[in-house]
N, C-alpha and C positions, 0 to 999 in steps of 0.2 A: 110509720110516720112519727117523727118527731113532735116532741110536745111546741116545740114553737111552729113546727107548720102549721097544725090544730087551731092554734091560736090563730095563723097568719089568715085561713082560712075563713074565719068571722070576717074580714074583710076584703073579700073580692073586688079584683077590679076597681083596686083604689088608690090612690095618690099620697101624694108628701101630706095632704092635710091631714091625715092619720097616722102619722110617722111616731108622735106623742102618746096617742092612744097606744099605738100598738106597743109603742119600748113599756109603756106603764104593766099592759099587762101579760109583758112575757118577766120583767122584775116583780110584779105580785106573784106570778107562777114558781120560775124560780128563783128568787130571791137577789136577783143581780143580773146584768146586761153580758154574758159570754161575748168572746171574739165569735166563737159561731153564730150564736144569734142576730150577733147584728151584720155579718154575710149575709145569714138568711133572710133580714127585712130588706137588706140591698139587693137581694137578687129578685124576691116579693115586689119591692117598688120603682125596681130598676131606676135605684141610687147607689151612686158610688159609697163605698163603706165609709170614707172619709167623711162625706158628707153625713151621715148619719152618726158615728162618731163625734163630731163636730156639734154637732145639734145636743147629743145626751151628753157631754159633757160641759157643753153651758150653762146647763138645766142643776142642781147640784141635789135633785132627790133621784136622779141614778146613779147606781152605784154599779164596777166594774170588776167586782172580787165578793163572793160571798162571805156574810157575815160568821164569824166565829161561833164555837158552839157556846160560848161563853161572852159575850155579847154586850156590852159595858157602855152606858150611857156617861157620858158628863155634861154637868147641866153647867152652862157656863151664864145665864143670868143674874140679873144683880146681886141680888142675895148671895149666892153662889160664889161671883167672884167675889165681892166684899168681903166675904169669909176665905175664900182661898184655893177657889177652883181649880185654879192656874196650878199651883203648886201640888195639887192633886193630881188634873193632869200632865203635868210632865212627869212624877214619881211614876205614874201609869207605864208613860211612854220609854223609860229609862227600865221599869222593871220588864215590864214585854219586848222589848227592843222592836218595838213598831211604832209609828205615829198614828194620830187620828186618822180617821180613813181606813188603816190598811187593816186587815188580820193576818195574824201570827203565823209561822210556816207551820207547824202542827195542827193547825187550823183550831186551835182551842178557843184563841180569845180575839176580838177586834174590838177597835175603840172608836165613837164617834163621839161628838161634839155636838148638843142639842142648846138651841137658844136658851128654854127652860124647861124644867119638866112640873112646874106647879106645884112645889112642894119646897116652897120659901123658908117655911119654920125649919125644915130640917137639915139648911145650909151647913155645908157644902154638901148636896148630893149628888150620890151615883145609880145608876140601876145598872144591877146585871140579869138580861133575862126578864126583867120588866120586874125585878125583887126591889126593894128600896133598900140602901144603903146611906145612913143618915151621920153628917158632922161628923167625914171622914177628911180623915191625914194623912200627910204622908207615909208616918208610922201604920196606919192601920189599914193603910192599902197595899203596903208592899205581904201583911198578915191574911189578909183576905185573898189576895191572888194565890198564897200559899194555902190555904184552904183548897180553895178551887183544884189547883195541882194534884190535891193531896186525892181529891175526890177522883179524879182519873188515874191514879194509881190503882186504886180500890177496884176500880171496874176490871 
C-alpha cells in the first residue's frame, strides 16, 4: 500500500468536500502534490484528475515538484524590496537557471518567494533551509550558492 492510499484511507466514503484536506496532507507527507497522487484522489473520489488539478492549482500553497535539497526563501516584503530583493532574486534565478517555483534538475536547490519572513532589520533577506542569510547581493549570492556547490562536492 502506498503512502498516499494510507492517507486516502482516513477518509472513507467521502466526497469533493475533502478534496483540500486530503491534497494538504498527502503535501505534508510528501512534500509536494505527484502526477500519481492526484490519479490517486481521483480514482479515491471519483473525480476526474483535471478537476482536481484545477482545484490544487488555484490554491498557490501546493506545490507540484519537490523542494530542492537546498531550499532558498526570498523574502520579498517591504523591507526587503526597499532594499533590493528583486535584484537578489533574479541574480538567484540567472545563477540556478530556474525561476521561482521551480527546483534545479539536480534537485539541489529551489527558490520560492515568501510575502515576509519577519526579519526586517536584516533587509534584504534569504533563508536557506530555514538558515538566515542577512543584507545580501547580488555579489554575495552568486558566493554563497558557490558554497553550497562546493558542500556537495565534499560529500
Amino acid at each position: 500500500m502506498t503512502e498516499v492510499q494510507t492517507i486516502l484511507k482516513k477518509y472513507p466514503d467521502t466526497g469533493r468536500d475533502n478534496l483540500i484536506p486530503i491534497l494538504q496532507d498527502i503535501q505534508n507527507n510528501d512534500g509536494y502534490l505527484s502526477k500519481d497522487s492526484i490519479i490517486e484522489v481521483g480514482k479515491h473520489l471519483h473525480m476526474p484528475t483535471s478537476k482536481i488539478f484545477g482545484v490544487a492549482t488555484f490554491y498557490n500553497q501546493f506545490r507540484f515538484e519537490p523542494y530542492g535539497k537546498y531550499h532558498i526563501q526570498v523574502c520579498r516584503g517591504t523591507a526587503c524590496h526597499v532594499l533590493g530583493s528583486k535584484t537578489v532574486l533574479q541574480e538567484l534565478e540567472k545563477n540556478l537557471k530556474i525561476k521561482a517555483g521551480q527546483t534545479s534538475r539536480d534537485g539541489l536547490f529551489s527558490i520560492e518567494v515568501v510575502a515576509c519572513i519577519g526579519a526586517c532589520g536584516l533587509a534584504p533577506v534569504i533563508t536557506v533551509n530555514g538558515e538566515f542569510h542577512a543584507k545580501v547581493t547580488a555579489q554575495s549570492i552568486a558566493r554563497l550558492i558557490e558554497e553550497y556547490k562546493a558542500l556537495e562536492e565534499l560529500a
